[in-house]
C-alpha atoms as an extended CHARMM CRD file, in Angstrom:
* protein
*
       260  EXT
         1         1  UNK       CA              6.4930000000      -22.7490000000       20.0010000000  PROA      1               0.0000000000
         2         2  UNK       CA              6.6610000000      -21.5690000000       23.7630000000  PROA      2               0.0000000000
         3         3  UNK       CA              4.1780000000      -23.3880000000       26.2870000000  PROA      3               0.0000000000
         4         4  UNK       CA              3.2770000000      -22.2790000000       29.8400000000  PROA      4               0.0000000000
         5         5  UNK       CA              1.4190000000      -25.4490000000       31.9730000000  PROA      5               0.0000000000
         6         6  UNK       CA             -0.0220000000      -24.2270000000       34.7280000000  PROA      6               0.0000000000
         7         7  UNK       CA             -1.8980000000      -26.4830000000       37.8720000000  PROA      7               0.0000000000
         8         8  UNK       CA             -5.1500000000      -24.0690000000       37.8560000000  PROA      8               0.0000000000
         9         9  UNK       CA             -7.5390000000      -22.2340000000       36.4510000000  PROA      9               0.0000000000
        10        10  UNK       CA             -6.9310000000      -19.5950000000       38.8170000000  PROA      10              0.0000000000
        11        11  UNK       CA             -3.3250000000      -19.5080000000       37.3850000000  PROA      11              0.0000000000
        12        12  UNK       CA             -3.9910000000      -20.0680000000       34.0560000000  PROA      12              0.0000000000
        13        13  UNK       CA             -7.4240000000      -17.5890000000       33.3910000000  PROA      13              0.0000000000
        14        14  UNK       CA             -5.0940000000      -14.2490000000       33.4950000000  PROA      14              0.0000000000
        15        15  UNK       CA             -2.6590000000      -15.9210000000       31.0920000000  PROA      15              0.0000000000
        16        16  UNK       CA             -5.4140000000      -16.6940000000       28.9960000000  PROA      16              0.0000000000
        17        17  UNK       CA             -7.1070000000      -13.2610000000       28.9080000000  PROA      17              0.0000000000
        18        18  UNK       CA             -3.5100000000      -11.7890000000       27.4890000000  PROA      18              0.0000000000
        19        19  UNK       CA             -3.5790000000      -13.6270000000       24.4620000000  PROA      19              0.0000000000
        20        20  UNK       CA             -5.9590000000      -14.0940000000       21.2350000000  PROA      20              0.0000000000
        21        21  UNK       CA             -7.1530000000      -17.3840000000       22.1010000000  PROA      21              0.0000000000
        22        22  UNK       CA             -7.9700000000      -19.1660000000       18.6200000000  PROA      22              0.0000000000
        23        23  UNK       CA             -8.6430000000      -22.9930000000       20.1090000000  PROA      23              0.0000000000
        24        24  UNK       CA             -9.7280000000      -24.7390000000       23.1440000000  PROA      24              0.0000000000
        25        25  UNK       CA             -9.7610000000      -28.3500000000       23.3600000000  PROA      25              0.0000000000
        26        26  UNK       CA             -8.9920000000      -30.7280000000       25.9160000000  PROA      26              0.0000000000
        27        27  UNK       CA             -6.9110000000      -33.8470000000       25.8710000000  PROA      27              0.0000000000
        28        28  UNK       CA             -7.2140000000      -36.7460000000       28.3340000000  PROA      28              0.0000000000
        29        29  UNK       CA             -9.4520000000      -34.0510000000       30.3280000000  PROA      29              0.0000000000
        30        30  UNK       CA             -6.4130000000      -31.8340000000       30.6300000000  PROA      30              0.0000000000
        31        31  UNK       CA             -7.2920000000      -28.3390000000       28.8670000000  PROA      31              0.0000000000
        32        32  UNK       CA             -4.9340000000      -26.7340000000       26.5110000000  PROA      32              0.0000000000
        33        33  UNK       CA             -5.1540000000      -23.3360000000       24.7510000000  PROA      33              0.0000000000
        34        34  UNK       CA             -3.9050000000      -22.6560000000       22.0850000000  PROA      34              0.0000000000
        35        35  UNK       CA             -3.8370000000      -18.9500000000       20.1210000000  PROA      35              0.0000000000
        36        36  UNK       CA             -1.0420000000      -15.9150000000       20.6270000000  PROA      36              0.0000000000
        37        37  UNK       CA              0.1630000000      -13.3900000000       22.7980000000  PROA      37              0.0000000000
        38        38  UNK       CA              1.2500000000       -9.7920000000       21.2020000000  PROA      38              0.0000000000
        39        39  UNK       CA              1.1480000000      -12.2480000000       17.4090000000  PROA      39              0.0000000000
        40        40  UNK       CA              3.4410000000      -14.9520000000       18.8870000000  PROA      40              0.0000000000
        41        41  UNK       CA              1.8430000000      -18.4100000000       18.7980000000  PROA      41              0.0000000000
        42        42  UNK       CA              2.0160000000      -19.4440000000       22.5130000000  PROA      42              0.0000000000
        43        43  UNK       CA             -0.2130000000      -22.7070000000       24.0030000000  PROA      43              0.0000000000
        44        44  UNK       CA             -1.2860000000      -22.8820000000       27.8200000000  PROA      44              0.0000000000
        45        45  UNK       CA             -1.7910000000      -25.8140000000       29.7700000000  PROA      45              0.0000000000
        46        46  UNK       CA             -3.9420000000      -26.4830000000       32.8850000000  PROA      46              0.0000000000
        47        47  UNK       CA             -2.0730000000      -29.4710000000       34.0470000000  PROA      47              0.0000000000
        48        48  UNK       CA             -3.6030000000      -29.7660000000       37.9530000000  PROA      48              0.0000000000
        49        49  UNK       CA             -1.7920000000      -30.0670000000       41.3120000000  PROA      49              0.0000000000
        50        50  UNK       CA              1.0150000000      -31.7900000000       42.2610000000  PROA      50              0.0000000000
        51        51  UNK       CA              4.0720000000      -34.4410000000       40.4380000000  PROA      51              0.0000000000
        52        52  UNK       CA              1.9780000000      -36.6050000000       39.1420000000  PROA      52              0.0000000000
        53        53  UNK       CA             -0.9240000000      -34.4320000000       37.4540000000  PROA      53              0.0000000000
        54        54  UNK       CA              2.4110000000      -32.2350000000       36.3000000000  PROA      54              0.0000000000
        55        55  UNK       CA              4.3000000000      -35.4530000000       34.9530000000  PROA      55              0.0000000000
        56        56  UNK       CA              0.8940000000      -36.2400000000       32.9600000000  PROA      56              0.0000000000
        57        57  UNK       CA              0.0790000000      -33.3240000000       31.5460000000  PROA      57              0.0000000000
        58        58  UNK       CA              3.6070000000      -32.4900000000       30.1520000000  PROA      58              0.0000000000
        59        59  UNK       CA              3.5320000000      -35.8850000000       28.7900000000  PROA      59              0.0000000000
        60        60  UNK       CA              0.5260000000      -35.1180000000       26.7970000000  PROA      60              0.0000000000
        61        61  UNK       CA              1.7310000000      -31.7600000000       25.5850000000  PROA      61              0.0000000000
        62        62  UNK       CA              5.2220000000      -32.6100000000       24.8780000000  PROA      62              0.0000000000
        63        63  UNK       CA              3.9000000000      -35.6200000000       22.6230000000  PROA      63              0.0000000000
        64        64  UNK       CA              0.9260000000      -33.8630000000       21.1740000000  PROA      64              0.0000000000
        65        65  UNK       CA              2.6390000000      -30.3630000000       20.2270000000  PROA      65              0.0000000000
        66        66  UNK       CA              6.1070000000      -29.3860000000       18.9170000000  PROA      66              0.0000000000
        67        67  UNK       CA              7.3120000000      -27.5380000000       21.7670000000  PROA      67              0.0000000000
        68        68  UNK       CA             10.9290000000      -25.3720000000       21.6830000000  PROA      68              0.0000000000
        69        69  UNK       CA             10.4100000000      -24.2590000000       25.3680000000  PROA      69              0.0000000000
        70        70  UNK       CA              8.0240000000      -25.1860000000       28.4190000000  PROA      70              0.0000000000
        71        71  UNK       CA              7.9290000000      -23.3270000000       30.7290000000  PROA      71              0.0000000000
        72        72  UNK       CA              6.5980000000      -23.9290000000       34.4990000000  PROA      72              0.0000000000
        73        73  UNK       CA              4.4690000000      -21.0500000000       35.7410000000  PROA      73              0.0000000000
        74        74  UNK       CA              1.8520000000      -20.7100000000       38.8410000000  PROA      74              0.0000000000
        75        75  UNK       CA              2.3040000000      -19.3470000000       42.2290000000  PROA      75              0.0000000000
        76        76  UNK       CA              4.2980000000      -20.4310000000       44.8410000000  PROA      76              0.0000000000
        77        77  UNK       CA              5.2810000000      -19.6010000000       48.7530000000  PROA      77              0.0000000000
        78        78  UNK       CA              8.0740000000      -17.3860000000       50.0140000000  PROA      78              0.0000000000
        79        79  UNK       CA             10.3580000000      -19.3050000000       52.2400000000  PROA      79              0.0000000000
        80        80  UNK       CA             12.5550000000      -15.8560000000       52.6440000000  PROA      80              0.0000000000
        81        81  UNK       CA             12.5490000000      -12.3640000000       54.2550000000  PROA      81              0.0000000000
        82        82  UNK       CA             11.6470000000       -9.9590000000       51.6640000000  PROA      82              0.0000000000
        83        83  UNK       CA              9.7730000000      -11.9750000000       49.5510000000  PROA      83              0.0000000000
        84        84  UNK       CA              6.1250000000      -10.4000000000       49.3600000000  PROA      84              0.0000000000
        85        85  UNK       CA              2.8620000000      -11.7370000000       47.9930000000  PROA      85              0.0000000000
        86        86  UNK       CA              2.8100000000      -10.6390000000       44.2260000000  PROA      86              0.0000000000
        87        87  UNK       CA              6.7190000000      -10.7850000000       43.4390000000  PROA      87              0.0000000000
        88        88  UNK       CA              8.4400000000      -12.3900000000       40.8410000000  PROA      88              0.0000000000
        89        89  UNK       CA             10.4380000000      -15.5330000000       41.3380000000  PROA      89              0.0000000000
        90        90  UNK       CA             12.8690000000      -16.0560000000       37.8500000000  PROA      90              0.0000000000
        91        91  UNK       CA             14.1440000000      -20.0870000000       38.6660000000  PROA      91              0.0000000000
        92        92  UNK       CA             17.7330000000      -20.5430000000       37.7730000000  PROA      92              0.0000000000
        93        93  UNK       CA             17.6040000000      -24.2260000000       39.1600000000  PROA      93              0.0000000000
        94        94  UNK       CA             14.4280000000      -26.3040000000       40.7040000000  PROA      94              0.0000000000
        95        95  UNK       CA             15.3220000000      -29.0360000000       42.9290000000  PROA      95              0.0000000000
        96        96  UNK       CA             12.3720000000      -31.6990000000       44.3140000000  PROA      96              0.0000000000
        97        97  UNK       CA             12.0290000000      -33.4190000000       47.5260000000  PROA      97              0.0000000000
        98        98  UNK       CA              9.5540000000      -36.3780000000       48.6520000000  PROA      98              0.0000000000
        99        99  UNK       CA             10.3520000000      -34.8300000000       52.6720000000  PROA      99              0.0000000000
       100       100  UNK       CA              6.4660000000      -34.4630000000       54.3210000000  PROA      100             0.0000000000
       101       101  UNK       CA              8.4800000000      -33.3700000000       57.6120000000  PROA      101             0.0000000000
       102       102  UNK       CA             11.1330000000      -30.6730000000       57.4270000000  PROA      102             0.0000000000
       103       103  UNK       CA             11.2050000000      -29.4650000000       60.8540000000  PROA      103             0.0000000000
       104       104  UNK       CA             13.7320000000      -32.1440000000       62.4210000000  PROA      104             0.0000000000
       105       105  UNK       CA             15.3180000000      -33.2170000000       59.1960000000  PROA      105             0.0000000000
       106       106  UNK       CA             18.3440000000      -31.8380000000       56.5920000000  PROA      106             0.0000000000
       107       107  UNK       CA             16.6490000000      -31.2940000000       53.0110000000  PROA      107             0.0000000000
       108       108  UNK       CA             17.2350000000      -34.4650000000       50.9060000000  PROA      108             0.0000000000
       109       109  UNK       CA             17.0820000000      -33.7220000000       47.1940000000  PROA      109             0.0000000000
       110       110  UNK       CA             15.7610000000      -36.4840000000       45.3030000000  PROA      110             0.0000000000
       111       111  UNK       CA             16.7110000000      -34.7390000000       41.9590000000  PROA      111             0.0000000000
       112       112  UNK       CA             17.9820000000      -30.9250000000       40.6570000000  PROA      112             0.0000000000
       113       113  UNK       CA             17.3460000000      -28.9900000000       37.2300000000  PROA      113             0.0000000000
       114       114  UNK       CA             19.0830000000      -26.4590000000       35.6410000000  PROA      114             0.0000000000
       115       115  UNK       CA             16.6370000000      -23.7660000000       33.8640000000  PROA      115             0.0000000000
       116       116  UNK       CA             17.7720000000      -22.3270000000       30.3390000000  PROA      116             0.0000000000
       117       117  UNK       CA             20.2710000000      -19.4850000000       31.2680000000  PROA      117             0.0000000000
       118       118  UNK       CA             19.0360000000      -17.6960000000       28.1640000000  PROA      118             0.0000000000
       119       119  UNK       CA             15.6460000000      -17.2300000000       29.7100000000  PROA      119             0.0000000000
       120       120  UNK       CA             16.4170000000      -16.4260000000       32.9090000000  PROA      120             0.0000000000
       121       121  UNK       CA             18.9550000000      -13.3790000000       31.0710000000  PROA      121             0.0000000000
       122       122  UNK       CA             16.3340000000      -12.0720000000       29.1820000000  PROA      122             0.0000000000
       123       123  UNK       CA             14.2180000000      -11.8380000000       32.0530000000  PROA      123             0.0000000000
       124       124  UNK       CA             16.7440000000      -10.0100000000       33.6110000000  PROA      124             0.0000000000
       125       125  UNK       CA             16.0140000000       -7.6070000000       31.5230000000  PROA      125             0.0000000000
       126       126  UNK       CA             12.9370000000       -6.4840000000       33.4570000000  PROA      126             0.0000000000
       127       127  UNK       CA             14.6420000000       -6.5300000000       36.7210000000  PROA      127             0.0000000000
       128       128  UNK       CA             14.4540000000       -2.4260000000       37.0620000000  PROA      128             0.0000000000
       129       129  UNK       CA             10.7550000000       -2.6920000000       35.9000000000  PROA      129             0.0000000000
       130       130  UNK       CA              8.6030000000       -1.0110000000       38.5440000000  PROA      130             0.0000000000
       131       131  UNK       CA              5.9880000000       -2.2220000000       37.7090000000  PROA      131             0.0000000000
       132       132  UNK       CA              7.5670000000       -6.4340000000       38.5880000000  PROA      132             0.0000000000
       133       133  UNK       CA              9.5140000000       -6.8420000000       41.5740000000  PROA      133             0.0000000000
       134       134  UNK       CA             11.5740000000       -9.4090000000       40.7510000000  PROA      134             0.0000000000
       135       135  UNK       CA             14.0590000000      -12.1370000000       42.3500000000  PROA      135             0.0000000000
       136       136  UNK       CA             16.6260000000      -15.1080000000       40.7730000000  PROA      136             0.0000000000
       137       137  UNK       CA             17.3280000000      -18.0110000000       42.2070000000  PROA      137             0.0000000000
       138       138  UNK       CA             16.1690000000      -21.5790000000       43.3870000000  PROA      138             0.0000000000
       139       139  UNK       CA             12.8090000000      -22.6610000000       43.5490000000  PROA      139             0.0000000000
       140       140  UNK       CA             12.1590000000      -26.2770000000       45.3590000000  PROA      140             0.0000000000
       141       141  UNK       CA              9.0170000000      -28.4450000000       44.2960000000  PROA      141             0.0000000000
       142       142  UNK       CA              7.4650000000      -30.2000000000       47.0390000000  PROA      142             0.0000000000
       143       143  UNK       CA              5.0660000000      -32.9920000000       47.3090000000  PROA      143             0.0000000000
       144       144  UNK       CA              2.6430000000      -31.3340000000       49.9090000000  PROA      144             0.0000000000
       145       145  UNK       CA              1.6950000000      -27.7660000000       50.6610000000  PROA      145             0.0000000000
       146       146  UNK       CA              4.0460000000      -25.7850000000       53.2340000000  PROA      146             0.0000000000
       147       147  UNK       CA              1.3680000000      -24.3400000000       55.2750000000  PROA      147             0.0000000000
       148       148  UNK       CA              3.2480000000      -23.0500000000       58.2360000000  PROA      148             0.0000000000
       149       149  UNK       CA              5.0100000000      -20.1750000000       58.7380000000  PROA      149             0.0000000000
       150       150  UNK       CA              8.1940000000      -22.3100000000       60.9490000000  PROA      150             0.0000000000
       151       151  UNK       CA              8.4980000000      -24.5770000000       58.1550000000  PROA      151             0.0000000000
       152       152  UNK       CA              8.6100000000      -22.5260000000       55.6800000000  PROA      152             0.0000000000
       153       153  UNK       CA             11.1330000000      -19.9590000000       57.7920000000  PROA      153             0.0000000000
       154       154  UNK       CA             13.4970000000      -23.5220000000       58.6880000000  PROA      154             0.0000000000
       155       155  UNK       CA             13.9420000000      -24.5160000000       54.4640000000  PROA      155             0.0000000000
       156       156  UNK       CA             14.6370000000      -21.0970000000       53.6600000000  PROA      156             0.0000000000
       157       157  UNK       CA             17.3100000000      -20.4730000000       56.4590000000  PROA      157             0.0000000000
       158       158  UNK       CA             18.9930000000      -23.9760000000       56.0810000000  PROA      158             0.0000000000
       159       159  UNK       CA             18.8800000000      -24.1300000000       52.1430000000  PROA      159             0.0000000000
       160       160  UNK       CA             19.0530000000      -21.7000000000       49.3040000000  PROA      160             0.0000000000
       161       161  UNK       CA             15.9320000000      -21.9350000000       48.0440000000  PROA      161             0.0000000000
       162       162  UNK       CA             13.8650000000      -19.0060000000       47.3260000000  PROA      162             0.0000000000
       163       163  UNK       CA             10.3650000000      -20.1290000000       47.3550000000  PROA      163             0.0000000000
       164       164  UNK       CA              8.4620000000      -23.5160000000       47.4250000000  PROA      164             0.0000000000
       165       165  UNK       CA              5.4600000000      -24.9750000000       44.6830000000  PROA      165             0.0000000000
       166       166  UNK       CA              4.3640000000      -27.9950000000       43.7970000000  PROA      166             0.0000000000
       167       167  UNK       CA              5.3990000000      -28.7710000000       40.0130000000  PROA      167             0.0000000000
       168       168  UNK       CA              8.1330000000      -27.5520000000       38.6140000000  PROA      168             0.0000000000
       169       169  UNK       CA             10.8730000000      -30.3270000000       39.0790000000  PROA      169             0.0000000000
       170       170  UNK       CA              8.1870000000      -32.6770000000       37.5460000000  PROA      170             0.0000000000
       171       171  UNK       CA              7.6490000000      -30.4120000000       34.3010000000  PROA      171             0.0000000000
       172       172  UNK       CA             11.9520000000      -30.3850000000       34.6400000000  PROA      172             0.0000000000
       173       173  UNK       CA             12.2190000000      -33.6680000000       34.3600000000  PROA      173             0.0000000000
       174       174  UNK       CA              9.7010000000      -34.8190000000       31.7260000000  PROA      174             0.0000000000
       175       175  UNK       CA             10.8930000000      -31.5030000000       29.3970000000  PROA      175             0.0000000000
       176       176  UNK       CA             14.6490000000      -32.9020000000       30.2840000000  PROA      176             0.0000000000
       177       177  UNK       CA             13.4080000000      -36.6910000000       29.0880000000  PROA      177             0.0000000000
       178       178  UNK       CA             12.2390000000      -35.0550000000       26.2270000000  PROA      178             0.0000000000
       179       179  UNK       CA             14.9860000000      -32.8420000000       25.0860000000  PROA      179             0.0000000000
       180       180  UNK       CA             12.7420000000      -29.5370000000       25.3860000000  PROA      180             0.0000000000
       181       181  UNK       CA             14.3390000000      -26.4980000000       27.0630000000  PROA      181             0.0000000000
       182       182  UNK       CA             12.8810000000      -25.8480000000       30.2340000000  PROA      182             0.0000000000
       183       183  UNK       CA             12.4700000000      -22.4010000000       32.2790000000  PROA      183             0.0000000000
       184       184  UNK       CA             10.0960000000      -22.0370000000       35.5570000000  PROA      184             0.0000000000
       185       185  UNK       CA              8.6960000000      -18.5190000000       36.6260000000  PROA      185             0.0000000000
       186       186  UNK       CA              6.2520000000      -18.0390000000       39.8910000000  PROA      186             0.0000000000
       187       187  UNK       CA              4.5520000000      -15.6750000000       41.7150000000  PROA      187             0.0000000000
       188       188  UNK       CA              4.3110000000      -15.5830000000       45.4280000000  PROA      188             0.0000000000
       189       189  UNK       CA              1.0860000000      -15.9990000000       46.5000000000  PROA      189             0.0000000000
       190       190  UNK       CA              1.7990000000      -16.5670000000       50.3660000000  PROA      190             0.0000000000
       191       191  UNK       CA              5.2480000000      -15.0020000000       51.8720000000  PROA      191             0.0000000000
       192       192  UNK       CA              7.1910000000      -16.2460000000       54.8060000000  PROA      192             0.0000000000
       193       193  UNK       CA              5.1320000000      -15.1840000000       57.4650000000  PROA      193             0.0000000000
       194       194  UNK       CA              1.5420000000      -16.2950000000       56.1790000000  PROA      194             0.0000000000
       195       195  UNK       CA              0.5100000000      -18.8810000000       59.0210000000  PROA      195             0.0000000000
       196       196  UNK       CA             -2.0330000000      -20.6920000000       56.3920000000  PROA      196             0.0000000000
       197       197  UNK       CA             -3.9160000000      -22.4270000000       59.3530000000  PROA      197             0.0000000000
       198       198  UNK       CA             -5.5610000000      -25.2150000000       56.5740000000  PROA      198             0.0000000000
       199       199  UNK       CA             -5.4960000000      -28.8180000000       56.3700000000  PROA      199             0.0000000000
       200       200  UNK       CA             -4.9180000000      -29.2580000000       52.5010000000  PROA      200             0.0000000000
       201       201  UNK       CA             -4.7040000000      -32.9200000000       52.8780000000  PROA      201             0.0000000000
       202       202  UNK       CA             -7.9260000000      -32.7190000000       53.8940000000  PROA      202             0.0000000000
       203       203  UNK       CA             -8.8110000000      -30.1440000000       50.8330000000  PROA      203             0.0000000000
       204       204  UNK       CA             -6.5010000000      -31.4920000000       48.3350000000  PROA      204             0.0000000000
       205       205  UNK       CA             -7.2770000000      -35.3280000000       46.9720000000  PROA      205             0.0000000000
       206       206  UNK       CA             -4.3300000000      -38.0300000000       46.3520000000  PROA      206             0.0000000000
       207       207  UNK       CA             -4.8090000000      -36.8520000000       42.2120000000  PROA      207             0.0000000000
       208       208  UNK       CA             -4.2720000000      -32.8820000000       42.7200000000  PROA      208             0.0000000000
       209       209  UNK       CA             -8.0930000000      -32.2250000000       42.8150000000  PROA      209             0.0000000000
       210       210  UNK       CA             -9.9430000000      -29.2670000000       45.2790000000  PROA      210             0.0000000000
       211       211  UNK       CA            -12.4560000000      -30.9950000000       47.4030000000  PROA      211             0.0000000000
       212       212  UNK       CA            -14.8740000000      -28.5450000000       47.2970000000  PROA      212             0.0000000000
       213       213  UNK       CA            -17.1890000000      -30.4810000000       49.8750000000  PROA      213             0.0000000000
       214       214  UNK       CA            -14.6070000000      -30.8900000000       52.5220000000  PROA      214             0.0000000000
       215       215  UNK       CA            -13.7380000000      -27.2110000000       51.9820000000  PROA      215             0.0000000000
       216       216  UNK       CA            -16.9240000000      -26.2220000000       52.2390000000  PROA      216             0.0000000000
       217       217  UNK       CA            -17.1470000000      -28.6330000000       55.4340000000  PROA      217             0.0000000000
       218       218  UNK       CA            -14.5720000000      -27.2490000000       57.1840000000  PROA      218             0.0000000000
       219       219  UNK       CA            -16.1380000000      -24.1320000000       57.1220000000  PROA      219             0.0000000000
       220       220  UNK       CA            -19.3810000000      -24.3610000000       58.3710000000  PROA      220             0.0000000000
       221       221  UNK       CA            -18.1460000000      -26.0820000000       61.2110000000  PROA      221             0.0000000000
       222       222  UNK       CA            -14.7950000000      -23.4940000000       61.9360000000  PROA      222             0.0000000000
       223       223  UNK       CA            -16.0840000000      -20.0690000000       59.6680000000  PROA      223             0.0000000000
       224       224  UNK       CA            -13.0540000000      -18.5020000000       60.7070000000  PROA      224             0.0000000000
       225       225  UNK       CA            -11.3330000000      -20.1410000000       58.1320000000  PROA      225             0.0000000000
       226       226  UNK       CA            -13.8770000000      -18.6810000000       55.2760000000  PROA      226             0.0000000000
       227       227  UNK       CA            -11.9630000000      -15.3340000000       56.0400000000  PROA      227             0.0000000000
       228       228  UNK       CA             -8.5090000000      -16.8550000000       55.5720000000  PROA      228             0.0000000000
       229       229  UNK       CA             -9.8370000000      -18.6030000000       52.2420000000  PROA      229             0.0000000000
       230       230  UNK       CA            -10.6110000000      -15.3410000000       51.3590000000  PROA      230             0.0000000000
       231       231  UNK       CA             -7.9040000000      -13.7820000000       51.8640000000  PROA      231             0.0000000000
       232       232  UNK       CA             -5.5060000000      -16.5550000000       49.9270000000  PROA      232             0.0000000000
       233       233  UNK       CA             -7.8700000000      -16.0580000000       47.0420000000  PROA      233             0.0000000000
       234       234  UNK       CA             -7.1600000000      -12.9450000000       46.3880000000  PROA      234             0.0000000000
       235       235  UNK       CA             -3.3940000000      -13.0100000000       47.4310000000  PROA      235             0.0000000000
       236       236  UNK       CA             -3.2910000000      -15.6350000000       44.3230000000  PROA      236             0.0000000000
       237       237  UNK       CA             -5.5780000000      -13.6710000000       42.0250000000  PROA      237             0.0000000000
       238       238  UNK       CA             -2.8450000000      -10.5480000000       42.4800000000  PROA      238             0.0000000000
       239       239  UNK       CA              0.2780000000      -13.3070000000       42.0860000000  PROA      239             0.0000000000
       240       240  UNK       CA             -1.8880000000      -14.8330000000       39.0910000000  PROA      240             0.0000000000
       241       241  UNK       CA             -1.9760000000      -11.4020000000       37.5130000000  PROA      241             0.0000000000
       242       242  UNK       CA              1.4380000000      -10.3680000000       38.4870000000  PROA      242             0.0000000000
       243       243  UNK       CA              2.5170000000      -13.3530000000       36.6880000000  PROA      243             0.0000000000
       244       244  UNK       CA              0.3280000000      -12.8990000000       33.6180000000  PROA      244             0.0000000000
       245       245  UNK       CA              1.0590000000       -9.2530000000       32.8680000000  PROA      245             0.0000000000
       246       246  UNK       CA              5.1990000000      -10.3220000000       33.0780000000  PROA      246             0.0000000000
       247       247  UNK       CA              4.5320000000      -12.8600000000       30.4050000000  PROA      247             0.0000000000
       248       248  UNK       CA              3.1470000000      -10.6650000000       27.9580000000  PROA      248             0.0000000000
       249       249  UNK       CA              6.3400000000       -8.8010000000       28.0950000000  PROA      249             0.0000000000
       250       250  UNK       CA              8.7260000000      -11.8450000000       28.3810000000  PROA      250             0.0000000000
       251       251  UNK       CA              7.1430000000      -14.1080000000       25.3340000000  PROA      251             0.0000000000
       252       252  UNK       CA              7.5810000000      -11.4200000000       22.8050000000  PROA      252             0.0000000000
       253       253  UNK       CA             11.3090000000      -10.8100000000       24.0480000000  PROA      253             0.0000000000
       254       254  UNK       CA             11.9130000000      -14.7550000000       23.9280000000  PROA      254             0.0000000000
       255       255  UNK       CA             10.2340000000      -15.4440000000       20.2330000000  PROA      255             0.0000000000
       256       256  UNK       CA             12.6050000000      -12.4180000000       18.7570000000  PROA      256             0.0000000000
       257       257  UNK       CA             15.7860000000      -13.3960000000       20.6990000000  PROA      257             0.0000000000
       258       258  UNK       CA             15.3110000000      -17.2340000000       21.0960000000  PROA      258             0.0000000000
       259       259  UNK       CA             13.1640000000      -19.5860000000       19.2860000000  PROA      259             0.0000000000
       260       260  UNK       CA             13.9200000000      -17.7900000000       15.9580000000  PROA      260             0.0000000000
């Protein structure tokens, strides 16, 4: 069976509303879903933000369902020229850092993953597809949110990373542990020149989780910001859907050429 874990519902809902969804059910207050896409049995996974909600919620999946590939999927931020909000980002390797500063520092990789070539080929199969603009390469998961535009400018000029997120290496590693193929597929959400202006330590808790009342907060007392909120929201509702409609196309293509 192919599984997609996702950190949000935001992520997740379009992947949801492409499939016949035949079981919900949560486990350990993660939520799976379980049903098929285009007849293929296919199970989603909300798995929350960051390495340690992503190291949990593979955990559970990988020991409660027989997986044969997991697959990392969400949005993510462009760190390079030409990537806009909406595109594709195929991973061919994810590598993690625990860096909080990048601006006077060389990247320090704390680990690397190679994604399963036969995935990312297949996918290549869609690259002339108007309808997906895609890109292959390197994704790098990071342990707090890139929010400005420098930063994310400096890793993508010094490195050869593509884009940054906030799970993948995690998923890697615990698919890796368990001997599960792995592949990781994003959509950007915020490209290199989206100045996010947002304190997400401040909106984000130590366990992944939104903090509604601080976002809420920090708007009443700078409403500016409820326009830029906005605006993210909907950047990630096109990446979200972007993402979705790819999948329906990809999962068929990897049931008939992969897990069979």
């Amino acid at each position: 069976m192919i599984a997609v874990l996702c950190a949000i519902k935001q992520e997740i809902s379009p992947l949801a509303a492409c499939m016949n969804v035949s079981k919900k059910f949560d486990i350990d207050e993660i939520p799976f879903y379980q049903g098929y896409m285009d007849g293929r049995p296919l199970t989603l996974v909300q798995g929350g933000i960051g390495r340690d909600n992503a190291i949990k919620a593979t955990s559970c999946l990988l020991e409660s369902t027989n997986v044969d590939l997991l697959i990392s999927a969400g949005a993510a931020g462009g760190i390079r020229p030409g990537l806009n909000v909406g595109d594709l980002v195929v991973a061919e390797r994810v590598g993690y850092t625990r860096q909080s500063d990048f601006d006077g520092e060389e990247l320090q990789l704390e680990s690397d993953f190679a994604c399963k070539e036969e995935i990312v080929q297949l996918a290549r199969q869609f690259s002339n597809d108007p309808e997906s603009k895609m890109h292959f390469g390197n994704l790098l998961t990071v342990d707090k949110v890139i929010s400005q535009a420098s930063t994310k400018r400096r890793i993508g000029e010094q490195n050869s990373f593509l884009a940054v997120e906030m799970e993948s290496a995690a998923v890697a590693e615990v698919a890796y542990e368990k001997g599960v193929k792995f592949a990781a597929i994003r959509s950007i959400s915020d490209d290199i020149d989206d100045d996010l202006h947002l304190d997400y330590d401040n909106m984000i808790s130590d366990e992944g989780k939104v903090k509604v009342t601080n976002i809420a907060l920090s708007v009443m007392k700078n409403p500016q910001k409820l326009a830029l909120l906005s605006r993210l929201n909907k950047q990630t509702r096109r990446a979200s859907k972007n993402l979705a409609n790819f999948m329906t196309k990809l999962v068929p293509l990897i049931e008939t050429n992969f897990t069979n």
